[in-house]
C-alpha positions as a Markdown table, in Angstrom:
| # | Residue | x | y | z |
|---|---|---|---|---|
| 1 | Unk | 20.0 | 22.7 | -22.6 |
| 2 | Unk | 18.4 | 19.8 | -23.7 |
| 3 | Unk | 16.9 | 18.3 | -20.4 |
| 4 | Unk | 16.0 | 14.8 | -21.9 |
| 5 | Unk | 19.3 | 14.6 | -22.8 |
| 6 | Unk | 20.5 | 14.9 | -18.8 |
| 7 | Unk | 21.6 | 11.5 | -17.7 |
| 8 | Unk | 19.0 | 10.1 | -14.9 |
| 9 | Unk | 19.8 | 10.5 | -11.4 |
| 10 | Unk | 20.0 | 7.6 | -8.4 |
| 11 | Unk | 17.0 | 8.9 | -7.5 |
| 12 | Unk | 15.5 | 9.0 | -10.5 |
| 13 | Unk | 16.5 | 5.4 | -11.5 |
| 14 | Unk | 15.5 | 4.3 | -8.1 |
| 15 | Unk | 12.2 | 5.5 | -8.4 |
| 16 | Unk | 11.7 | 3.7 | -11.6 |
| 17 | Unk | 12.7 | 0.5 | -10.5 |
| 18 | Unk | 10.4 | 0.9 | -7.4 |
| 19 | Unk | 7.9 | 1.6 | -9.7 |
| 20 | Unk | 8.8 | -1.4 | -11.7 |
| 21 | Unk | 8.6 | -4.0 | -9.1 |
| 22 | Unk | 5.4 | -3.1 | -7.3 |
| 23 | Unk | 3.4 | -2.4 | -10.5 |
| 24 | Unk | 4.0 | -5.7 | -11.3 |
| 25 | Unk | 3.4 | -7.3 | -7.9 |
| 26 | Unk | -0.3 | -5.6 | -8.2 |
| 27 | Unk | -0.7 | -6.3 | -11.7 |
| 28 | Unk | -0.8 | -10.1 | -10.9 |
| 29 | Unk | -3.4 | -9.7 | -8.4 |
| 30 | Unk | -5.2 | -7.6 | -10.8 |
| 31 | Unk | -5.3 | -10.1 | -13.5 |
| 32 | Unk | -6.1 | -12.9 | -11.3 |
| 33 | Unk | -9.2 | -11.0 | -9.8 |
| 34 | Unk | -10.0 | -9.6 | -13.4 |
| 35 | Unk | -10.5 | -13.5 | -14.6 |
| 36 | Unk | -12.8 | -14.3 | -11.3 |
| 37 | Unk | -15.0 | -10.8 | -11.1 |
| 38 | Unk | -18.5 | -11.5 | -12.2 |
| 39 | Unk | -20.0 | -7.8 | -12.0 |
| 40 | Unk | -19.6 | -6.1 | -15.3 |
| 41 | Unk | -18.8 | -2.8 | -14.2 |
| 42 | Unk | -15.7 | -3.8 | -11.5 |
| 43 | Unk | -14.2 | -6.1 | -14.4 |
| 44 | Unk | -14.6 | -3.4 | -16.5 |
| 45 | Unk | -12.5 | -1.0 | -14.2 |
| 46 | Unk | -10.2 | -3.9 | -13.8 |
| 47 | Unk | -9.4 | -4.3 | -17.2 |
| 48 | Unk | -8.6 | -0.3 | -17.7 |
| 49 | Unk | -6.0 | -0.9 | -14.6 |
| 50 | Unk | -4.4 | -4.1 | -16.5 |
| 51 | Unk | -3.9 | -2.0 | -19.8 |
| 52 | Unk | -3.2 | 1.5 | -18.3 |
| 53 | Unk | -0.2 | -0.1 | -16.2 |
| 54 | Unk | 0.7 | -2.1 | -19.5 |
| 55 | Unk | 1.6 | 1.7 | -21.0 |
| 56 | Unk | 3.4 | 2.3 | -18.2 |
| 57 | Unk | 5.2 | -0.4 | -17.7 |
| 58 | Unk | 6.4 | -0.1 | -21.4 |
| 59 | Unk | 7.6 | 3.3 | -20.7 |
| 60 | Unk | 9.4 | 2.3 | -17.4 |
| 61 | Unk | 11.1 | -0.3 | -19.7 |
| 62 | Unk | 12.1 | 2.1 | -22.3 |
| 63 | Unk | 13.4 | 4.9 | -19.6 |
| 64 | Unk | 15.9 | 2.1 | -18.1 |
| 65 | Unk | 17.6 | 0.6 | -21.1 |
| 66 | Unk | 18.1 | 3.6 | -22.7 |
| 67 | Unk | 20.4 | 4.7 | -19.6 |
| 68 | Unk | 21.8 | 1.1 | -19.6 |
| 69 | Unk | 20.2 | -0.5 | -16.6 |
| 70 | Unk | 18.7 | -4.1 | -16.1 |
| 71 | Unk | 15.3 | -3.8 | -16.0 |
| 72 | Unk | 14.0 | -5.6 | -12.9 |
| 73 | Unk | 12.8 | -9.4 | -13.0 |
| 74 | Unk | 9.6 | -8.0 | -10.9 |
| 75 | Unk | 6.7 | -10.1 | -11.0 |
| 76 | Unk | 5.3 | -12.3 | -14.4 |
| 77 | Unk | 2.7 | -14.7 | -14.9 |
| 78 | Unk | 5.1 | -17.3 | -13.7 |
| 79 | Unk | 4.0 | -15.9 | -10.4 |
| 80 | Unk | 0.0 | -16.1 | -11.2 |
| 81 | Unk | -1.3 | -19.5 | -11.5 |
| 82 | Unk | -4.4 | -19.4 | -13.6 |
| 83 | Unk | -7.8 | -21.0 | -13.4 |
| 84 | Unk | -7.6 | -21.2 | -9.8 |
| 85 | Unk | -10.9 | -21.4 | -7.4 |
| 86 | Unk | -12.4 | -17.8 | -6.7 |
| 87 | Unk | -10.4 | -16.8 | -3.2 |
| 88 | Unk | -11.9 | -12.9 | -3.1 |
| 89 | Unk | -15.7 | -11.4 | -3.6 |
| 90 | Unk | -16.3 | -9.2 | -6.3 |
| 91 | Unk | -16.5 | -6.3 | -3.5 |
| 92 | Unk | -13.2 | -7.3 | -1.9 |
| 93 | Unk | -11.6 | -6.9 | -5.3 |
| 94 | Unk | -12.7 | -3.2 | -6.1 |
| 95 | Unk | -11.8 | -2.5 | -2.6 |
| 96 | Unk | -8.7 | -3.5 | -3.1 |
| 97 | Unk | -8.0 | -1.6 | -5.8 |
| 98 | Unk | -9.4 | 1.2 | -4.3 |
| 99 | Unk | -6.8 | 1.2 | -1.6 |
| 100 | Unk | -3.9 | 0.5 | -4.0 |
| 101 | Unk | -4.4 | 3.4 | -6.3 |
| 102 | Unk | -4.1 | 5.5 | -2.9 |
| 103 | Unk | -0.6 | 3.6 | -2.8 |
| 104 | Unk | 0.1 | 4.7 | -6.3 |
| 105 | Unk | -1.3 | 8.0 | -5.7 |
| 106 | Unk | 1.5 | 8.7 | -2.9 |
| 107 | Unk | 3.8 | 6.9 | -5.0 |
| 108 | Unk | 3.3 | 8.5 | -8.0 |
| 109 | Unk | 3.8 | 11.9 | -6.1 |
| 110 | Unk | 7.1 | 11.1 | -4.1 |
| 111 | Unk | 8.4 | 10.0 | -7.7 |
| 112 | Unk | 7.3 | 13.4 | -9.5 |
| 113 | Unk | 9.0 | 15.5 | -6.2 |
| 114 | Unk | 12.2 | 14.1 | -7.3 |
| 115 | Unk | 12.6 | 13.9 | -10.9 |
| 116 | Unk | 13.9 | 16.3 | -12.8 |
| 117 | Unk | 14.2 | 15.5 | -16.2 |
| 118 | Unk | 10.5 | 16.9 | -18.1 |
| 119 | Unk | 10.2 | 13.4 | -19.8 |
| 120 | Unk | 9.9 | 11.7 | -16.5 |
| 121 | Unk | 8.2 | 14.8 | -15.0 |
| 122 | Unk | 5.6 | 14.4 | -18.0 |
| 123 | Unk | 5.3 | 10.1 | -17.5 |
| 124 | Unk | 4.7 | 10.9 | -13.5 |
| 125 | Unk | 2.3 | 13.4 | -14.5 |
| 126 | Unk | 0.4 | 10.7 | -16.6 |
| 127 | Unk | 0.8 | 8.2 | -13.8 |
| 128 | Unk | -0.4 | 10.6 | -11.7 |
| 129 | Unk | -3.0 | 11.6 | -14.2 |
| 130 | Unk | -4.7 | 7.7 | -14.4 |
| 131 | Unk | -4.3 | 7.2 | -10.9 |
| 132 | Unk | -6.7 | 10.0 | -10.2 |
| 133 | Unk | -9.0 | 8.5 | -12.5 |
| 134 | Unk | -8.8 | 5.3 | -11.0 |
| 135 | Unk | -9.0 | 6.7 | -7.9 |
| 136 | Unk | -12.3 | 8.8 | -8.9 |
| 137 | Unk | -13.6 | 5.7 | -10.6 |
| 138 | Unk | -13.7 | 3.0 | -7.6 |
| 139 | Unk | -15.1 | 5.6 | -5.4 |
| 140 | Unk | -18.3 | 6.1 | -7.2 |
| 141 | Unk | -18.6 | 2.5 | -8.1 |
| 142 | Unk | -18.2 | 2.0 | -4.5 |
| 143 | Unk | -20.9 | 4.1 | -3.7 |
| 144 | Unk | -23.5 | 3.3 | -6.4 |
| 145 | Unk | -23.1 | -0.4 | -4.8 |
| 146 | Unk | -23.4 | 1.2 | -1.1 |
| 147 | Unk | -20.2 | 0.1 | -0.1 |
| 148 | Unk | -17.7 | 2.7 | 0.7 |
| 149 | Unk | -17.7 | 3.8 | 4.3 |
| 150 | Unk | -16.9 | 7.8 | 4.8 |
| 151 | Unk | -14.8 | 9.2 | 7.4 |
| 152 | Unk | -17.2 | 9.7 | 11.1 |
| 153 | Unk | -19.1 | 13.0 | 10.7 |
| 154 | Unk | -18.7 | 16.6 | 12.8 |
| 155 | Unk | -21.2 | 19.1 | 13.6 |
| 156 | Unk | -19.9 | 22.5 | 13.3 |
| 157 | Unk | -18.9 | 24.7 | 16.2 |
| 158 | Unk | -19.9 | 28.2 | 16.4 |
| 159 | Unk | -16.9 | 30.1 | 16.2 |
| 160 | Unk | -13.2 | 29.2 | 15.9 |
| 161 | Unk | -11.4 | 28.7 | 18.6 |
| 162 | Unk | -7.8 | 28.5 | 19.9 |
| 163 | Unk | -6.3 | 26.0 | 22.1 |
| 164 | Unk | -6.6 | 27.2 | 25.6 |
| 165 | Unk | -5.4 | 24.5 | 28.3 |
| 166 | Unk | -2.6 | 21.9 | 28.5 |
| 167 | Unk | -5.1 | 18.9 | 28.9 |
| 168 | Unk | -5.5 | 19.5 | 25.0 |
| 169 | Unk | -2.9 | 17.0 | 24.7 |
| 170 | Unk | -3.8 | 14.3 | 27.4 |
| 171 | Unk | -5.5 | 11.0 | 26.3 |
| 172 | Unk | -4.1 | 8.4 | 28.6 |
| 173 | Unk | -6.4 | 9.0 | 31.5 |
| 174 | Unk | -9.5 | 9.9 | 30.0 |
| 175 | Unk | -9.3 | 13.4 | 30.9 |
| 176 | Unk | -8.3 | 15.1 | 27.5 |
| 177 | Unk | -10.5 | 16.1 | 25.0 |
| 178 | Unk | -12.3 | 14.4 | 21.6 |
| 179 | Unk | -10.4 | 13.3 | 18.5 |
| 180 | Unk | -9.7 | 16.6 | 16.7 |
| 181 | Unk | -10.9 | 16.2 | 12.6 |
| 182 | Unk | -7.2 | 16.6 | 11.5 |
| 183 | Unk | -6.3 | 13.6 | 13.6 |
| 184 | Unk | -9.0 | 11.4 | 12.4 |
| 185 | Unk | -7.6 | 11.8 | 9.1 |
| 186 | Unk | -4.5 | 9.3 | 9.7 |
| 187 | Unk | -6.7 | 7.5 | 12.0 |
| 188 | Unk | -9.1 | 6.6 | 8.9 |
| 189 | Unk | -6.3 | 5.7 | 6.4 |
| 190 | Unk | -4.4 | 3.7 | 8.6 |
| 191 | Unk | -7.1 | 1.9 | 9.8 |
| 192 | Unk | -8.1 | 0.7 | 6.2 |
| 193 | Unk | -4.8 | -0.3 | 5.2 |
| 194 | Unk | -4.4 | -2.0 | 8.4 |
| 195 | Unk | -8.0 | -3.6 | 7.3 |
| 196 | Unk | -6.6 | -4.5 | 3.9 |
| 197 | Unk | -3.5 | -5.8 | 5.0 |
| 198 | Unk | -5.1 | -7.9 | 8.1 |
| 199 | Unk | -7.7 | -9.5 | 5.1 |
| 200 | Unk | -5.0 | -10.3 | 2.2 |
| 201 | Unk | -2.9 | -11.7 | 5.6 |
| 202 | Unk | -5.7 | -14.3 | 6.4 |
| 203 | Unk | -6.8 | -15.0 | 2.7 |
| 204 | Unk | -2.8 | -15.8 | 1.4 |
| 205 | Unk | -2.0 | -17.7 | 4.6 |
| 206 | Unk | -5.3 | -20.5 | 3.7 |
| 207 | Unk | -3.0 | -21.0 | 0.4 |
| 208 | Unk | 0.5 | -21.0 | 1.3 |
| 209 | Unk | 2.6 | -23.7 | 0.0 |
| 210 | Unk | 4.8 | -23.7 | 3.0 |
| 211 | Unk | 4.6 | -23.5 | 6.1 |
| 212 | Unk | 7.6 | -21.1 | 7.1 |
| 213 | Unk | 5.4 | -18.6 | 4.8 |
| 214 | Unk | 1.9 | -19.9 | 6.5 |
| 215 | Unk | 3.4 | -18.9 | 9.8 |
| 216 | Unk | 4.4 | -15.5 | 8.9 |
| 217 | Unk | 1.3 | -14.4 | 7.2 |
| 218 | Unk | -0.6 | -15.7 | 10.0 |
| 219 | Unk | 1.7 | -13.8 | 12.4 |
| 220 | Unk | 0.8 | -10.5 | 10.3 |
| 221 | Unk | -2.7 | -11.0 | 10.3 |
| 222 | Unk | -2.5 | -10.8 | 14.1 |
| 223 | Unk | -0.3 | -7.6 | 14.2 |
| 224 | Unk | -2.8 | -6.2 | 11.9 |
| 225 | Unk | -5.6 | -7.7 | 14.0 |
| 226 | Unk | -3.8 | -6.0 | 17.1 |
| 227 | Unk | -3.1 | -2.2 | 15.2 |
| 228 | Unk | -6.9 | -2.1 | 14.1 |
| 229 | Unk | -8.5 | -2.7 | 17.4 |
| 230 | Unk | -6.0 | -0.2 | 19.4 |
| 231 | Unk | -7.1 | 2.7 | 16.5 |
| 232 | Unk | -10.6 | 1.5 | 16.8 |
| 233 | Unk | -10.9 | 1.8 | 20.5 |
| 234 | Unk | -9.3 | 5.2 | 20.3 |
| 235 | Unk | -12.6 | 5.6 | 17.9 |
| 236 | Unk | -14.9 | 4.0 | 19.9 |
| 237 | Unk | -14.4 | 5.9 | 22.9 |
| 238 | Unk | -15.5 | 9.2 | 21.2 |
| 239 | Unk | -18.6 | 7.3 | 19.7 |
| 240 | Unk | -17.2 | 7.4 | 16.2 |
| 241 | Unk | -17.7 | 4.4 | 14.1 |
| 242 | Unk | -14.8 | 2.8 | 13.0 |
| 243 | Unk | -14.6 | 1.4 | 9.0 |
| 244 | Unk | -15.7 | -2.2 | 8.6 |
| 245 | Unk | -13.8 | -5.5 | 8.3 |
| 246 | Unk | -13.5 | -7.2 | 5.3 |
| 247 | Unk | -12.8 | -10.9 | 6.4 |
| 248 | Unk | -16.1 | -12.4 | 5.5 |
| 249 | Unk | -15.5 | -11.0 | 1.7 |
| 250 | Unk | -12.9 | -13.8 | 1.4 |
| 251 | Unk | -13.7 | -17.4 | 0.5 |
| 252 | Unk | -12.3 | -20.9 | 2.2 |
| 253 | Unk | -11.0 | -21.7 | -0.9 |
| 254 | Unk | -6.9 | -23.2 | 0.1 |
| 255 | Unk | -5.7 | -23.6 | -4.2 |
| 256 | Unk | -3.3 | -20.7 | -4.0 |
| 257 | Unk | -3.7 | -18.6 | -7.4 |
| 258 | Unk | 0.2 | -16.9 | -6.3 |
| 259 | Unk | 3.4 | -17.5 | -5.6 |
| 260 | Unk | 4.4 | -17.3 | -2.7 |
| 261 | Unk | 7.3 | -15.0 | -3.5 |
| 262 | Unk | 4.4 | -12.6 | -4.7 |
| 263 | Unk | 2.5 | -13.0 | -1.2 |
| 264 | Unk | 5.3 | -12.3 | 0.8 |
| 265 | Unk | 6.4 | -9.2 | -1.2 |
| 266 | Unk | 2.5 | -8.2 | -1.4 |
| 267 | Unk | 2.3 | -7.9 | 2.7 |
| 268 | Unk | 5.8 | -6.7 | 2.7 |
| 269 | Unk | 5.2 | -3.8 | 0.6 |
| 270 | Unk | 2.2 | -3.0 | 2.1 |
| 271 | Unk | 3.7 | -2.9 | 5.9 |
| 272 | Unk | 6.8 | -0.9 | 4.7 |
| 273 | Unk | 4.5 | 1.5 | 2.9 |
| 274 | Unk | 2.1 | 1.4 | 5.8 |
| 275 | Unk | 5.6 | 3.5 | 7.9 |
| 276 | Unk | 5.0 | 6.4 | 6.0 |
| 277 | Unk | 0.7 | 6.8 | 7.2 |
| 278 | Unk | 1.6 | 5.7 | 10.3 |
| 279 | Unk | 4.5 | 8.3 | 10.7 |
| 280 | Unk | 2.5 | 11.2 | 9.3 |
| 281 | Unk | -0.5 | 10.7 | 12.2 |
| 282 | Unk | 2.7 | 10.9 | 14.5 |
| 283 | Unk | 3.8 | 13.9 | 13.2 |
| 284 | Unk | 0.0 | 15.3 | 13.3 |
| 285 | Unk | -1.0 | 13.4 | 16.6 |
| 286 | Unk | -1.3 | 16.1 | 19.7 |
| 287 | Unk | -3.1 | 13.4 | 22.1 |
| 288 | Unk | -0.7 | 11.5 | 24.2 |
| 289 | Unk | -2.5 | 8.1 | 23.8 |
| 290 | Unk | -2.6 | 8.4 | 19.4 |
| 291 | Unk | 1.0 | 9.3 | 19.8 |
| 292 | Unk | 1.8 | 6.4 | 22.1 |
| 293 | Unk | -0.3 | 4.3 | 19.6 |
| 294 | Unk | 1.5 | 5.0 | 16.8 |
| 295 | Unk | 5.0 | 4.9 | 18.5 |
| 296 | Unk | 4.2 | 1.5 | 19.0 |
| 297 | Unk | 2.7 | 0.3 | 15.6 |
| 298 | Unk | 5.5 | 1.6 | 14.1 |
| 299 | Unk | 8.0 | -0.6 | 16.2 |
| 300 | Unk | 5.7 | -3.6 | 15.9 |
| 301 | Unk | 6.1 | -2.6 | 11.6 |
| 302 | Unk | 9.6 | -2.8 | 12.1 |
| 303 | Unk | 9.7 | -6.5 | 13.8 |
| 304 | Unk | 7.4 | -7.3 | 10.7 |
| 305 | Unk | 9.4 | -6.0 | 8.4 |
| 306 | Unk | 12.2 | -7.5 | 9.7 |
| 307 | Unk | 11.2 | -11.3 | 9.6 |
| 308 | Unk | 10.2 | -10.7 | 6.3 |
| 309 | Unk | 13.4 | -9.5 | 5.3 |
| 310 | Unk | 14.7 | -12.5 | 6.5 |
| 311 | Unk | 12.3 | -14.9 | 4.7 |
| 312 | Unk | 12.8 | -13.2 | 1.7 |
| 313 | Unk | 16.1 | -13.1 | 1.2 |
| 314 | Unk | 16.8 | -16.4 | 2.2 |
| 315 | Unk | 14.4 | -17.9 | -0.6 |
| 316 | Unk | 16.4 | -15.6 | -2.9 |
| 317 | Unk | 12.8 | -13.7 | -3.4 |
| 318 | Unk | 14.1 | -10.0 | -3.3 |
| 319 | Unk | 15.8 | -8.5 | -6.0 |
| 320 | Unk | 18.6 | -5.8 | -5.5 |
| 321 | Unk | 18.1 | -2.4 | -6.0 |
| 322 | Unk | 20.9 | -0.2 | -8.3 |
| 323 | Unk | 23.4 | 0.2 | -5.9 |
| 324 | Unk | 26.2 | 3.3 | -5.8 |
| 325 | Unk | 29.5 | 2.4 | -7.2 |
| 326 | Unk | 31.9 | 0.6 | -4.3 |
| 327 | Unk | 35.1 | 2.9 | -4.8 |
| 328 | Unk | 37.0 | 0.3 | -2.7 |
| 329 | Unk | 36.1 | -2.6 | -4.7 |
| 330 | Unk | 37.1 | -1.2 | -8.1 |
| 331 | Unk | 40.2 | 0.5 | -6.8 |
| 332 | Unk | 40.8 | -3.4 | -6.1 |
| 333 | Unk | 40.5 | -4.5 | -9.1 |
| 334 | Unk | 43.8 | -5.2 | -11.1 |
């Protein structure tokens, strides 16, 4: 059997329109910070991203209409105004795209899990491929410029050991033990998303063009505020550093160079995506106090997500999914 000839699946054709829509939500961003970066070297990086998603937005294209789907409005220049005042530092912007290859990195993955076709197999692979490089890249340009901050640092017990009391698992009352190192893996993560997403929160609410927008951004910069100082207390009372803030790496500059249709879904996507790190330090949590922490981001994410649900759809800002076939509806139809 000819598997390219296999007709794509709804999970298939999902993932490709997910793909779709957020590629080109971040490739606005990227552009705009491309045409402000002054360091050689991060606009250099910057214009790999632009041309690398280029290819695979092409492909993307090609995979839907050749099954007979609408390819997705997304996002287009239409959304990016141009020649707009400088609103991020050079560092801010490699930052940033450090974090959202990780997105695409997790993306790329959950896509591949569920494709079965080897054409789509082999594009994921190649997305996977380039995010890997991006991902490789920004980390050693961040540390050539001295600005990536690793995960704290453990000194190595004698032997191996296996749990041996119940107070293993008690954090509330101070009487438990230290953050374990698998724990301080979500802990790390979702702490700099929660850092990215509190910063693009306060820089996109200065340019706002309304004020129902205004408000909600500044009512996610606080959550974010809020979820980074509960993680990095848990942190702090272990004597571990916690990762650094990035608000002073954006400008007071209030000419918005975005939509803000692109905003919104920006810190929309980046709260719904933030569910799935938050979930997985649940799952690994075995302290009472990170699983009460995360319990309760992940509710707070939820009332986020849900106002901007609202917002969005009543601007007529977020497009519809491919949808199943209503049986009732066409057994209606005359």
């Amino acid at each position: 059997m000819d598997e390219n000839k296999l007709k794509l699946t709804s999970s298939e054709i999902g993932t490709l329109w997910g793909e779709y829509v957020n590629g080109t939500a971040t490739d606005m961003v990227n552009k705009y910070m491309v045409s402000i970066i002054e360091d050689e070297l991060i606009k250099a990086i910057f214009e790999e991203a632009i041309i690398t998603f280029e290819k695979q937005k092409k492909q993307i294209v090609t995979f839907m209409e050749n099954e007979g789907f609408p390819v997705p409005i997304g996002f287009t220049d239409s959304d990016l105004f141009k020649d707009k005042p400088r609103l991020f530092t050079d560092i801010f912007c490699l930052n940033y795209l450090h974090i959202m290859t990780l997105h695409g990195l997790l993306g790329h993955s959950t896509a591949l899990a569920v494709s079965v076709r080897k054409d789509l197999r082999d594009f994921y692979d190649s997305c996977d491929n380039d995010a890997k490089k991006m991902y490789h890249q920004t980390i050693e340009l961040l540390l050539e410029k001295g600005n990536f901050q690793r995960d704290p640092l453990f000194y190595p017990a004698k032997n191996p050991e296996y749990i041996s009391s119940q107070d293993f698992t008690d954090g509330l009352f101070g009487k438990g033990r230290t953050l374990s190192a698998t724990e301080i893996i979500s802990i790390s993560l979702n702490l700099k998303k929660s850092i990215m997403a509190k910063t693009l929160s306060i820089a996109f609410s200065q340019v706002a063009q309304t004020k129902e927008v205004r408000k909600f951004l500044t009512d996610t910069e606080k959550t974010s505020d809020g979820q980074i100082k509960t993680l990095s207390k848990i942190l702090q009372a272990d004597n571990l550093p916690v990762p650094k803030s990035w608000e002073t790496e954006v400008t007071i500059s209030t000419d918005s160079p975005f939509s803000d249709k692109l905003m919104m879904y920006h810190i929309g996507f980046l709260f719904q995506a933030a569910q799935n790190y938050h979930g997985a330090g649940l799952a690994s949590a075995m302290r009472t106090d990170l699983v009460t922490a995360y319990e309760g981001t992940i509710l707070q994410n939820l009332m986020v997500i849900k106002k901007w649900y609202n917002i969005m759809v009543k601007n007529k800002w977020l497009e519809q999914p491919p949808l199943a076939p209503n049986r009732n509806e066409i057994a209606k139809e005359e």
